[in-house]
C-alpha positions in Angstrom: 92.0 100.5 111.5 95.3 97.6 112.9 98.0 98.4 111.2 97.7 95.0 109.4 94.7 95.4 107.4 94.5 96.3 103.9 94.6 100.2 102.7 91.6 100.1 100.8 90.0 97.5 103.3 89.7 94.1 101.1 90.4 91.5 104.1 90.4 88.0 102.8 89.6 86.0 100.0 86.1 84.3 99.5 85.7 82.1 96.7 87.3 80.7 93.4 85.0 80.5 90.6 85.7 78.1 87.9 84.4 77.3 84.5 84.8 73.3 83.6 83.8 71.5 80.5 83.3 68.4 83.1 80.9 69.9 85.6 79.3 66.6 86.7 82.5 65.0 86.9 83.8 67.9 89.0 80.9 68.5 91.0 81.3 65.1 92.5 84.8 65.0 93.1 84.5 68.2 95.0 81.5 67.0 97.0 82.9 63.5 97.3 86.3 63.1 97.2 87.7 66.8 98.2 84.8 67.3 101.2 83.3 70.5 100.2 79.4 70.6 100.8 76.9 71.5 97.6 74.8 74.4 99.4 73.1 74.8 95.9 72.8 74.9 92.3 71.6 77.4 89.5 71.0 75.6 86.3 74.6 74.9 85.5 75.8 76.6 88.6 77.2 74.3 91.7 78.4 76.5 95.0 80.4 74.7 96.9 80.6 75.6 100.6 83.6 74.3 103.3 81.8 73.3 106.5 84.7 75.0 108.8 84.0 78.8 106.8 81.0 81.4 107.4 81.5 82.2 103.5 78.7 81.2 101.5 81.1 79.3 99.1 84.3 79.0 98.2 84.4 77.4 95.3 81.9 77.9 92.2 81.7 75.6 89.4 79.9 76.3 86.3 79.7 74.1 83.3 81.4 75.6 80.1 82.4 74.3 77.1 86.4 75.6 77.9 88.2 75.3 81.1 88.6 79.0 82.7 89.0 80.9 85.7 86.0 82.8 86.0 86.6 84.9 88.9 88.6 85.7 92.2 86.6 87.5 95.0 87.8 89.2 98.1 85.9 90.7 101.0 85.7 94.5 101.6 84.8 95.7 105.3 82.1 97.9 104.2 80.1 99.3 101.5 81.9 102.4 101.7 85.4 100.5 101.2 83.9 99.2 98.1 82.8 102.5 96.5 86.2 104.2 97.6 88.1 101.5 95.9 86.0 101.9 92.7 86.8 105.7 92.7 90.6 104.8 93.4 91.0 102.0 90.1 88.9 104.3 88.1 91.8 107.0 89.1 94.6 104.0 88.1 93.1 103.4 84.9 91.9 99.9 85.9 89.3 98.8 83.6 85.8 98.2 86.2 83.5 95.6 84.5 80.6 97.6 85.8 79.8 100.5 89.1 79.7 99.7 92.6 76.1 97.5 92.9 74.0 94.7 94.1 75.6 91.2 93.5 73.1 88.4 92.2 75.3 85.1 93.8 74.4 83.5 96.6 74.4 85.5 99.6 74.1 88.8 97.8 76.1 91.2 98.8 77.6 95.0 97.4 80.5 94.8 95.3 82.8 95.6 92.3 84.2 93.6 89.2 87.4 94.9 87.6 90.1 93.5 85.4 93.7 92.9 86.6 96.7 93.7 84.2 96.3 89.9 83.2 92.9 89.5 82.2 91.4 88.0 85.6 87.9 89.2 86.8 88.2 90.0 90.6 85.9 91.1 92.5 85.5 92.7 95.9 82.4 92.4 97.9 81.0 93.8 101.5 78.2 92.5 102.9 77.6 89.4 101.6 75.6 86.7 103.8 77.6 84.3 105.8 76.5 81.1 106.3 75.7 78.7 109.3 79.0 76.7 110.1 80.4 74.7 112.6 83.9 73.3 113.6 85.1 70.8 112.4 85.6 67.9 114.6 89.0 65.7 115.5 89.5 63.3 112.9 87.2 65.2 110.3 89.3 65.2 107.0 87.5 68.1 105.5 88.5 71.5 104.3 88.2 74.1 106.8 88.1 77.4 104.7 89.5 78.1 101.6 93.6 79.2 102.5 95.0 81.1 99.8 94.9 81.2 95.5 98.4 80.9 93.2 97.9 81.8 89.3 100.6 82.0 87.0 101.5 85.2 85.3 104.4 85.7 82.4 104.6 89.3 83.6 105.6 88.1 87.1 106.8 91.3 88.5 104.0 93.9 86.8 101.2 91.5 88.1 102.8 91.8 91.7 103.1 95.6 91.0 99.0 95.8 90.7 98.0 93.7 93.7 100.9 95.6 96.1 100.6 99.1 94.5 96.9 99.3 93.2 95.4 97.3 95.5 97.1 97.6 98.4 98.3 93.7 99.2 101.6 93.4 101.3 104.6 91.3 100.3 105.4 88.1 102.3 108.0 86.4 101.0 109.5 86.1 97.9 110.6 82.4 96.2 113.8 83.1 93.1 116.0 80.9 91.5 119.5 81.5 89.9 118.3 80.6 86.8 115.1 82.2 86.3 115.3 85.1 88.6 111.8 86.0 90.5 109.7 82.5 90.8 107.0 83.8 93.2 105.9 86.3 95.1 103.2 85.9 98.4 101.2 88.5 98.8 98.5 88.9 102.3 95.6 90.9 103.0 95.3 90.0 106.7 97.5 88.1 108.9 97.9 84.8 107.1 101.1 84.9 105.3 99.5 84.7 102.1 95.6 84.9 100.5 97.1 85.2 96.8 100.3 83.6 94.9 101.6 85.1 92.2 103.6 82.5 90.3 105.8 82.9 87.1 104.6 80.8 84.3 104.4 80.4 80.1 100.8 82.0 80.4 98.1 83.5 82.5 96.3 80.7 84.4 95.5 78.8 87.6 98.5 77.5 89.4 96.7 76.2 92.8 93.5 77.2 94.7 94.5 75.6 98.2 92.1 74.9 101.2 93.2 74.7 105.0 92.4 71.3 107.1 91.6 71.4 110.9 95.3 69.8 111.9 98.0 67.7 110.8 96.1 64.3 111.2 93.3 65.7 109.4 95.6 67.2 106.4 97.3 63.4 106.1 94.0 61.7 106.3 92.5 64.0 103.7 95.6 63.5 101.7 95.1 59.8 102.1 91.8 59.8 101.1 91.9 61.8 97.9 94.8 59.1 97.0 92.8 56.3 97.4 90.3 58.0 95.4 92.7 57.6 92.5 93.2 60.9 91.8 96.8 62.2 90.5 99.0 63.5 93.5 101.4 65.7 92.0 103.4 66.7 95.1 103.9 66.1 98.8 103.1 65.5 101.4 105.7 68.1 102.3 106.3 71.5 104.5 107.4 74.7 102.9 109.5 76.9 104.9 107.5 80.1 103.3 104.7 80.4 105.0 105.7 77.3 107.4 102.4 75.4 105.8 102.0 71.9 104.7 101.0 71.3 101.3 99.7 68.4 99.4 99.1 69.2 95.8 96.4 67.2 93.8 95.0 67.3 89.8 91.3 67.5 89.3 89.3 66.4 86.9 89.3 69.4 84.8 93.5 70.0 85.0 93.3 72.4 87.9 96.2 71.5 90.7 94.0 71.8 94.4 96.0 71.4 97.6 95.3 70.6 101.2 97.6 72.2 103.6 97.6 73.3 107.4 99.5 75.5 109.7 99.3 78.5 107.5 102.0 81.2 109.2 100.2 84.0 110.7 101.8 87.6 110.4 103.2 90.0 113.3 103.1 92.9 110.9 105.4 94.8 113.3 107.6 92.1 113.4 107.7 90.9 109.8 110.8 91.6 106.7 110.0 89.8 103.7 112.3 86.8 103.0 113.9 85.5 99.4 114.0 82.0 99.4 116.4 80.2 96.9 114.2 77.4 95.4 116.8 75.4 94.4 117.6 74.9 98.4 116.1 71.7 99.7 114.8 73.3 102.9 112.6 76.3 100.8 110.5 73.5 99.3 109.9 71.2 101.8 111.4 71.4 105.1 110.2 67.8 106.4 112.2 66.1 103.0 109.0 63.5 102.5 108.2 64.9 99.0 110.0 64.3 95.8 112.5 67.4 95.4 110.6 69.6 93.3 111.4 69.0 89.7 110.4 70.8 86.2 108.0 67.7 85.7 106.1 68.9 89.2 106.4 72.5 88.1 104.9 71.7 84.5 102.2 70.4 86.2 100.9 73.5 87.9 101.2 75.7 84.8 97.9 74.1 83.5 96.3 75.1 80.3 96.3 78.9 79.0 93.2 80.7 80.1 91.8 81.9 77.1 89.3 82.9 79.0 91.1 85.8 80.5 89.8 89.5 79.0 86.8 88.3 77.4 83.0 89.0 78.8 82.5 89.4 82.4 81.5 85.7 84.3 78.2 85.7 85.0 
């Protein structure tokens, strides 16, 4: 096993499953306006697939009468990866939703719900089947693959604690003001510089699910496009120095900030000491100066509703 994969062999992150009160509006602004491809439905289920990513989907939507995050999911390298991490939360005291088994989404799969220490569902699952993809072409304004996932937590530094200690994600790069202390921590699985955000907010929810375009032409005219759809830009376009990656940030339907970015840093492991980045430094949030200098109006934005949802019955 490189050096740079995970302990307990979770290797990237594979979909975002959210509940919406709005699923019809939601299902066409993802299909429509954000460029993700319907590769089917379940009664009130949509999967939403990016035409760049051999995951089945990336994004679930399911139609609930409150907003929630229904689930995060990781890949694990194998079967056996799965059941050993069982048997390693059930020895942290991590509640599991169920055993080790047989998932019944799209593209099957073997894998494991559990609870982090804020309520989420995550799951991590080998096995599952990928699905036929293609590159995307010069000029193609669609996502890629799903980049990376940011929820807010107002236990900033325990929730960090579970994914580096329990589950075995590495620090990045760290984000602090003089005020506030610790702002946000970048955790990776892989090489990318980060597939999960932990951000510090007044409550457990979704900060940003963000999705990766084929260039920097491609990011701009995606970012045009979304624009001209009339939906709410919140912030950018801009580049963050952690992470290097561009990031235009965008309010859907349902509340939840999405962002299109490129560039993502990749990771010399052997190389790599996390950095602390003083937010209130122009150059941490956006080295090219083209966005608005972030603002507690902009931040506001991304704390979104509190999840209720969090610690209540298992998604479906």
């Amino acid at each position: 096993m490189s050096s740079h994969l995970n302990e307990h062999g979770i290797t990237h992150l594979r979909h975002v499953d959210l509940a919406v009160p709005d699923y019809e509006t939601q299902r066409t602004f993802y299909k429509d306006t954000w460029g993700l491809t319907e590769v089917g439905t379940d009664g009130n289920l949509s999967y939403l697939a990016a035409e760049g990513s051999p995951e089945q989907y990336v994004v679930r939507l399911r139609q609930a009468a409150e907003k929630r995050l229904d689930l995060i999911s990781f890949g694990a390298e194998s079967r056996a990866a799965v059941d050993a991490l069982a048997a390693h939360l059930g020895s942290q005291g991590v509640q599991l939703i169920g055993e080790p088994g047989d998932l019944q989404t799209m593209g099957g799969g073997y894998g494991i719900r559990f609870f982090d220490i804020d309520g989420r569902t995550i799951e991590v699952s080998a096995d599952v089947a990928t699905r036929e993809h293609r590159k995307i072409e010069e000029g193609e304004a669609i996502p890629v693959r799903i980049s990376h996932a940011v929820m807010n937590s107002n236990n900033l530094a325990a929730t960090k604690e579970f994914y580096t200690d329990v589950l075995g994600f590495k620090l990045s790069d760290s984000l602090w003001s003089a005020h506030m202390g610790d702002m946000m921590h970048f955790l990776r699985v892989n090489d990318w510089h980060h597939s999960l955000a932990i951000a510090t907010g007044p409550h457990p929810s979704v900060h940003h699910v963000s999705f990766e375009m084929r260039g920097l032409d491609e990011y701009m005219r995606g970012t045009g496009r979304v624009m001209r759809a009339g939906i709410k830009k919140v912030w950018g376009p801009g580049r963050h120095l952690a992470g290097n990656n561009t990031f235009s940030y965008f309010i859907d339907p349902s509340g939840n900030t999405m962002e299109y970015t490129t560039e993502l840093e990749k990771i010399d492991e052997d190389q790599w000491h996390p950095s602390v980045y003083d937010i209130a430094e122009p150059m941490t949030q956006d080295q090219w100066g083209t966005a608005d200098p972030m603002s507690e109006i902009i931040a506001k934005e991304s704390f979104n509703d509190p999840d209720r949802g969090l610690f209540v019955a298992p998604p479906v």
